[in-house]
C-alpha positions as CSV (number, residue, x, y, z in Angstrom):
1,X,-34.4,-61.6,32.6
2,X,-37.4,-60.3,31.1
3,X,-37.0,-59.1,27.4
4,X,-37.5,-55.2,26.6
5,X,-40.4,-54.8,24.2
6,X,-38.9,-52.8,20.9
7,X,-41.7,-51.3,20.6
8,X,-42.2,-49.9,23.8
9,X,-38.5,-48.8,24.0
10,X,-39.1,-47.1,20.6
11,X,-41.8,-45.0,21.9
12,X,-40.7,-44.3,25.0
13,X,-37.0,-42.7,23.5
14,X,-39.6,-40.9,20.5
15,X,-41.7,-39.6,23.5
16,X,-38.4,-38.4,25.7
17,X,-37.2,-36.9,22.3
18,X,-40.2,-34.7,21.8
19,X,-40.1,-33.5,25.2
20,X,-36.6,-32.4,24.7
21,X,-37.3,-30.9,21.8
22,X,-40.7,-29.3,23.0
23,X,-38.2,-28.0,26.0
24,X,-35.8,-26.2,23.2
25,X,-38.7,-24.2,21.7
26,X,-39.7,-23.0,24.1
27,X,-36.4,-21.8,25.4
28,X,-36.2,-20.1,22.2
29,X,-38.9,-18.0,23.0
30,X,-37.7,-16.5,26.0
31,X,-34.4,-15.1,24.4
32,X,-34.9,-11.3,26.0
33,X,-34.3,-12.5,29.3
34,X,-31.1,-14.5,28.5
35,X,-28.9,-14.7,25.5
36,X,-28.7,-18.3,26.4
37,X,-32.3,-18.8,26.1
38,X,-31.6,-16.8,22.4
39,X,-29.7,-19.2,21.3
40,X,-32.0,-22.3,21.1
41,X,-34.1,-19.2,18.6
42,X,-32.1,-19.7,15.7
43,X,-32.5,-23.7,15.5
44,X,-36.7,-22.9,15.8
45,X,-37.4,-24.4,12.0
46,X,-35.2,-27.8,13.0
47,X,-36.7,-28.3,15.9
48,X,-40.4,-27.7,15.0
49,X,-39.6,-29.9,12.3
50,X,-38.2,-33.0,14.6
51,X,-40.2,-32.6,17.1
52,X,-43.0,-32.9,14.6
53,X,-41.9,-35.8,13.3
54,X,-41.5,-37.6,17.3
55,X,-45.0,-36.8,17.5
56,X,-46.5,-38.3,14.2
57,X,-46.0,-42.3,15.8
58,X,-47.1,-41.3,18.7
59,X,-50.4,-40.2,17.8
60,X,-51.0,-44.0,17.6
61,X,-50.0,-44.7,21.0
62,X,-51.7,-44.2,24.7
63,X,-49.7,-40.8,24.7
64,X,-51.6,-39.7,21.5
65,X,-52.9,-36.2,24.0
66,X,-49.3,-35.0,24.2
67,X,-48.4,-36.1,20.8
68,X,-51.0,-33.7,19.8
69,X,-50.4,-30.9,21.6
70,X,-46.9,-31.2,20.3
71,X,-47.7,-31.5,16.5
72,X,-50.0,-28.1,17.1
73,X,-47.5,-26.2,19.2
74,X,-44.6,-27.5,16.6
75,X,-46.7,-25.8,13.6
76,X,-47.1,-22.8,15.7
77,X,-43.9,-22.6,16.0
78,X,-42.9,-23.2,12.6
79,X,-45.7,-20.5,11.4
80,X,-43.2,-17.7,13.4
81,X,-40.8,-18.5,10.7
82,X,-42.8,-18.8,7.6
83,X,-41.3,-15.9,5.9
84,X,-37.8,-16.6,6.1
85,X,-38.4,-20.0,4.2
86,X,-36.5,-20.6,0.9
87,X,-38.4,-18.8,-2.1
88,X,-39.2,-20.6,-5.1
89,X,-39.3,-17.1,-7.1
90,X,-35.9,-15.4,-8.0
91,X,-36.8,-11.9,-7.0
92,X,-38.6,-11.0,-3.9
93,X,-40.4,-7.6,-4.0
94,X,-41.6,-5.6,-1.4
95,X,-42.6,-1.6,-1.7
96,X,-42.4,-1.1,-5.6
97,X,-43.4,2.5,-6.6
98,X,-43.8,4.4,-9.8
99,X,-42.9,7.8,-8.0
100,X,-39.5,6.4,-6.8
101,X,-36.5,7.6,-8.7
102,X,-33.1,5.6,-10.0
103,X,-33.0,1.9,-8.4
104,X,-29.7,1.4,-6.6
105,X,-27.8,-2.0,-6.0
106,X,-26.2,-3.0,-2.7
107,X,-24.5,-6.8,-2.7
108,X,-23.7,-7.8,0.4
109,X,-21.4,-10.7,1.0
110,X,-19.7,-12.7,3.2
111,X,-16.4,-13.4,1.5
112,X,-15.0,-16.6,4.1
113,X,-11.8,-15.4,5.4
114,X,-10.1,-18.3,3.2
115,X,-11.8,-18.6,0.4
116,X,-10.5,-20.8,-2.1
117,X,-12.3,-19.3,-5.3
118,X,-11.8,-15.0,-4.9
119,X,-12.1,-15.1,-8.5
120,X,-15.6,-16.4,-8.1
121,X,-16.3,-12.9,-5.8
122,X,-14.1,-10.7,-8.5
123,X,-16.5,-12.3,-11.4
124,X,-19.6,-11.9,-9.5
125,X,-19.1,-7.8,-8.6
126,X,-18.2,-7.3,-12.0
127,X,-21.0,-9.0,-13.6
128,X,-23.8,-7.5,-10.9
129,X,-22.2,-4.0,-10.9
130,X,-23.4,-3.3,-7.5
131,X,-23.5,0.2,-6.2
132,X,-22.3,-0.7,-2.9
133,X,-20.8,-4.0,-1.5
134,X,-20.9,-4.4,1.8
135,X,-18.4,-7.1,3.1
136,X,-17.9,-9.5,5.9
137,X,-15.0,-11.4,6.9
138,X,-12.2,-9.3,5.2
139,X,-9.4,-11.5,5.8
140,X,-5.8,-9.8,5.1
141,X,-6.1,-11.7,1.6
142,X,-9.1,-9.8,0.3
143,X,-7.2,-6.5,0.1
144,X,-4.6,-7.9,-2.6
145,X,-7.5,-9.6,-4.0
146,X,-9.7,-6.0,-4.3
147,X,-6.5,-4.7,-6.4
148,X,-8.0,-5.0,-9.8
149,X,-11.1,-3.3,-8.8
150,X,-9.8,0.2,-7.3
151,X,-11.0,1.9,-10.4
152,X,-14.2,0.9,-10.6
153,X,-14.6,0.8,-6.7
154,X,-12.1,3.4,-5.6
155,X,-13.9,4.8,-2.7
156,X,-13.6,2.2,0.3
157,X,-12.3,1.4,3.8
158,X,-11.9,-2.2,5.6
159,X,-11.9,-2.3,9.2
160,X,-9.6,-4.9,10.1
161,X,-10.5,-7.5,13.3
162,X,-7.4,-7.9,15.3
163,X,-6.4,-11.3,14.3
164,X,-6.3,-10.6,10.4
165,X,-9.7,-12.5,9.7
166,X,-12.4,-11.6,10.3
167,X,-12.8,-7.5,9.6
168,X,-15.4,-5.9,7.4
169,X,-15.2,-3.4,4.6
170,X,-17.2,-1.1,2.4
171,X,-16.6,-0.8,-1.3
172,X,-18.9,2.2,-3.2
173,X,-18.8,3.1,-6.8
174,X,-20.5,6.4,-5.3
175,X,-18.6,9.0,-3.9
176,X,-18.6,9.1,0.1
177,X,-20.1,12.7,1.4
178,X,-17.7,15.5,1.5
179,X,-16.5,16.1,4.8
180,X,-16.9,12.8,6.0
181,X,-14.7,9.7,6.9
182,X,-15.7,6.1,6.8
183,X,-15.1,4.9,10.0
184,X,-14.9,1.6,11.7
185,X,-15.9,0.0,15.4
186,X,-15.8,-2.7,17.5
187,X,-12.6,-4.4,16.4
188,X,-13.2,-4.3,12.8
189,X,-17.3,-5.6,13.5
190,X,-18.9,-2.8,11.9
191,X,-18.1,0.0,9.0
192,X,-20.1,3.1,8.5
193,X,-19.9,5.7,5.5
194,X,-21.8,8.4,4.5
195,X,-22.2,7.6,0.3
196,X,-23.7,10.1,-1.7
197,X,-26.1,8.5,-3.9
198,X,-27.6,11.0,-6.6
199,X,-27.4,14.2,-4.5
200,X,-28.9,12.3,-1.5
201,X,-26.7,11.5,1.6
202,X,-27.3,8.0,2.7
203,X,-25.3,6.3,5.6
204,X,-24.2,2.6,4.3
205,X,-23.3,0.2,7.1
206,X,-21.4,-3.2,7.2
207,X,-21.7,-5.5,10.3
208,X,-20.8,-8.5,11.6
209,X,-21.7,-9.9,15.0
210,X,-19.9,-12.7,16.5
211,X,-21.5,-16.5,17.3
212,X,-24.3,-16.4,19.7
213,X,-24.1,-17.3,23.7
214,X,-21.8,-18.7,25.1
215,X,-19.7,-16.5,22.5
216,X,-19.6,-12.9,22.5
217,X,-22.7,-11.8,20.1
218,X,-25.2,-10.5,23.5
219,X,-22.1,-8.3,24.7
220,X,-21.0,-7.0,21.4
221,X,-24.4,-5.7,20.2
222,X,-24.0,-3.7,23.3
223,X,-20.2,-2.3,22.6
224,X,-21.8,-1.6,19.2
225,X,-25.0,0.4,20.5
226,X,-23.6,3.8,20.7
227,X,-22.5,3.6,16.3
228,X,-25.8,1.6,15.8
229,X,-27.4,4.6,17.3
230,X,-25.6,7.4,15.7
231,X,-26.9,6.6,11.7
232,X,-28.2,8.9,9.5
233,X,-31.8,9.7,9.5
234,X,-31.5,8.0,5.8
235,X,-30.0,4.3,6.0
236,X,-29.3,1.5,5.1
237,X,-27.1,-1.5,6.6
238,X,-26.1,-4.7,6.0
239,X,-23.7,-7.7,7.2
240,X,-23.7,-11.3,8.5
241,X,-25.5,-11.2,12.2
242,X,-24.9,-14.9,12.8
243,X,-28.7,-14.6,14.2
244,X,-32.1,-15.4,12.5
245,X,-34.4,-12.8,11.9
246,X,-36.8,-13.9,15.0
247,X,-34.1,-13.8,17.3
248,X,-33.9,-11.5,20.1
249,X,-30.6,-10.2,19.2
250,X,-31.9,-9.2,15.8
251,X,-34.7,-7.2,17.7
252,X,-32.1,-6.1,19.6
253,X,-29.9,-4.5,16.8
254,X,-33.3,-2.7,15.3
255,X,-34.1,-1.5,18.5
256,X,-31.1,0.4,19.4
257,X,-30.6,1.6,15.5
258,X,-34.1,2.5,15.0
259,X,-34.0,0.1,11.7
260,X,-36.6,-1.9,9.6
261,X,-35.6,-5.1,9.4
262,X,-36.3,-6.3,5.5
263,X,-38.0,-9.2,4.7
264,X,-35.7,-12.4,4.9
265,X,-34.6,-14.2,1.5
266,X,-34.4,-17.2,2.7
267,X,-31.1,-19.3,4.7
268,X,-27.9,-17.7,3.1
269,X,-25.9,-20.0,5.4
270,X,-24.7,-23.7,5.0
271,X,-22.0,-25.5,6.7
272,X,-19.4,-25.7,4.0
273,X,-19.0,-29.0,3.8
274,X,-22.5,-30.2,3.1
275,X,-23.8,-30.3,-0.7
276,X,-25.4,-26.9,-1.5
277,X,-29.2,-28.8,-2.2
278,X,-29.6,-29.1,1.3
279,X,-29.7,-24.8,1.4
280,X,-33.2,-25.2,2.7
281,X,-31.9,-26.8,5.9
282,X,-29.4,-23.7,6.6
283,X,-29.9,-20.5,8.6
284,X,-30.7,-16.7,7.0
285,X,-28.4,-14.7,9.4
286,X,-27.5,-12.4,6.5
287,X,-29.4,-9.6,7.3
288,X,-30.5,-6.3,5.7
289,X,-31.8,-3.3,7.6
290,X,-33.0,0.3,7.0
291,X,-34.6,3.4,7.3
292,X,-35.8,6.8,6.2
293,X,-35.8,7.4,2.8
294,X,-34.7,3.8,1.4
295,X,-37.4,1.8,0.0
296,X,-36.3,-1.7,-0.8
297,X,-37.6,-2.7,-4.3
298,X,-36.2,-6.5,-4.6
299,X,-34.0,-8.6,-2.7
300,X,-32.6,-12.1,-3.6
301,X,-29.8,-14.5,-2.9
302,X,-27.0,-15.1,-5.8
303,X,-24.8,-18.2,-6.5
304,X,-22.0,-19.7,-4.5
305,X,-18.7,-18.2,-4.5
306,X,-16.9,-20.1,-2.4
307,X,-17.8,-19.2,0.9
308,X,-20.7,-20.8,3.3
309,X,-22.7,-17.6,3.0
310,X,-24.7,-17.0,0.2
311,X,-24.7,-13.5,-1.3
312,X,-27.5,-11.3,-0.9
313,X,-28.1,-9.1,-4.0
314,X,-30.6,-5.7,-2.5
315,X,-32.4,-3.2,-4.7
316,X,-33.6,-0.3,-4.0
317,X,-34.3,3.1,-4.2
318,X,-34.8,6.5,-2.3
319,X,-38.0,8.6,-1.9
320,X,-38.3,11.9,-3.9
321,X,-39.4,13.2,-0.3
322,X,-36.2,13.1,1.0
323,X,-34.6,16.4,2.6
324,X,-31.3,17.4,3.1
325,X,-29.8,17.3,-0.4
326,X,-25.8,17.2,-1.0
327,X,-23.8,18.9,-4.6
328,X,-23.3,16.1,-6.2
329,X,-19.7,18.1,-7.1
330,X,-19.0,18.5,-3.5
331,X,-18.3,15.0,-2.1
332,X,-15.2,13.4,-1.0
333,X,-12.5,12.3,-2.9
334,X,-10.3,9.4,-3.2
335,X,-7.6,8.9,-5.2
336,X,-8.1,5.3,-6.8
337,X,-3.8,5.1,-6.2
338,X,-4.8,5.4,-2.8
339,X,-8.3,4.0,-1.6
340,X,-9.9,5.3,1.8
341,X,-8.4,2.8,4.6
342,X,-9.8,3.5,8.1
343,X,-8.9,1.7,11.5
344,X,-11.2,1.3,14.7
């Protein structure tokens, strides 16, 4: 029997490797016409990355020509994603202006539905003293947990997902509009209030979309079109999208809102049982949008608090432009006894 050359069995699984790979990338291109294809999007940085690294030996062997044309389409690839890459700055700034009045905080997190360290979350809110927290995976726990901060926080309203785990919630230190309720959609995947912030009426959304194909995300951004269509001419919403920023279903959700997407910090998401050094491997599906009359000032992520997502700390501020002024006397209120609560 003849003996198989190491070498040329090395090569030849490195060569089949890059073609896979080369194969997912492009997949990942072509997420509008399939939300299958949109999945292979949100793995673009790994797979530039290995596929890269197939190609290096290669270059040494007689399939040098594809190896090549791998390494440039793999940096090409990577280039799509070069500002979502982990930041070696703490603050990220964006439209900073001199004729822009009071800077406003919005943290939003994703809590984990079990998270073994709340007090981590409590400590965190009460040392960033965020204006607005917008909040993902509201297990039944995290209302208990909220307790202590009614008074400081007392206008609110989770939107519970069926199951108890997954819902999403809104927390203000601002009073919500007067004549408006918070409400909630899509089985607890999305919150809106309207949150008076200075005088100015700004709709404040929480959101979070399912997995990608073959779970539910393609068919939920569509249950969810007609309340991501209906906010305020002045904006501003935030959640875990389980999608990168290049995805389709990101350009999707900005599309039917008529939102900005802001600038990515960086991957907010690790699987929670890897060390937290190897953030720069993870994904940046937390996701910030806006419009109108917000104009982000600085956004970074903050420590660990027990969960796999990062938080994502958001500053920013409104434009003296801005029409359609509210009393800042006449606004909703809600008696810290008895928080807001609204159910889809």
């Amino acid at each position: 029997m003849e003996k198989v050359n190491f070498a040329t069995l090395l090569t030849s699984i490195a060569f089949l490797a890059m073609l896979a790979l080369s194969g997912a990338l492009v997949a990942g291109f072509f997420g509008t016409l399939h939300p299958a294809l949109d999945s292979f999007s949100h793995f673009r940085v790994h797979f530039a990355v290995l596929m890269a690294l197939c190609a290096l030996p290669l270059l040494a062997t007689t399939f040098w020509p594809q190896a090549a044309a791998a390494l440039v389409f793999a940096m090409a690839a990577f280039a799509t994603t070069a500002n979502t890459l982990p930041r070696f700055w703490a603050v990220q700034a964006y439209e900073a202006s001199n004729n822009d009045g009071p800077v406003y905080r919005l943290l939003q997190m994703n809590l984990r539905y079990n998270n073994p360290t709340p007090e981590k979350v409590l400590s965190l809110i009460g040392r960033i003293q965020p204006d607005v927290i917008t909040l993902d995976e509201v297990s039944d726990m995290w209302e208990a947990k909220f307790a202590p901060l009614t008074s400081a926080y007392p206008y609110r309203v989770f939107c519970p997902f069926p199951n108890g785990t997954f819902g999403v919630g809104l927390m203000s230190s601002r009073p919500f509009v007067a004549g408006t309720e918070p409400r909630c959609f899509g089985r607890g995947a999305m919150a809106i209030a309207s949150v008076n912030l200075g005088g100015t009426p700004i709709d404040v959304a929480a959101i979070h979309l399912s997995w990608p194909w073959p779970r539910e995300q393609y068919w939920q951004i569509g249950e969810l079109a007609e309340p991501l269509a209906s906010l305020g001419d002045t904006a501003i919403m935030a959640g875990d999208c389980n999608a990168v920023p290049w995805s389709a279903a990101v350009r999707r959700v900005a599309a039917i809102s008529g939102l900005r997407l802001m600038p990515s910090v960086g991957p907010t998401w690790l699987y929670i049982k890897l060390p937290d050094f190897l953030r720069f491997a993870g994904l940046p599906i937390d996701q910030v949008f806006s419009r109108g009359a917000i104009n982000i000032r600085s956004a970074r992520r903050l420590e660990d608090t027990g969960s796999d997502h990062l938080p994502v700390l958001v500053e920013f501020s409104l434009r003296p432009e801005v029409e359609k002024p509210v009393d800042e006397h006449e606004t909703a209120t809600v008696s810290a006894e008895q928080p807001g609560k609204a159910r889809s």
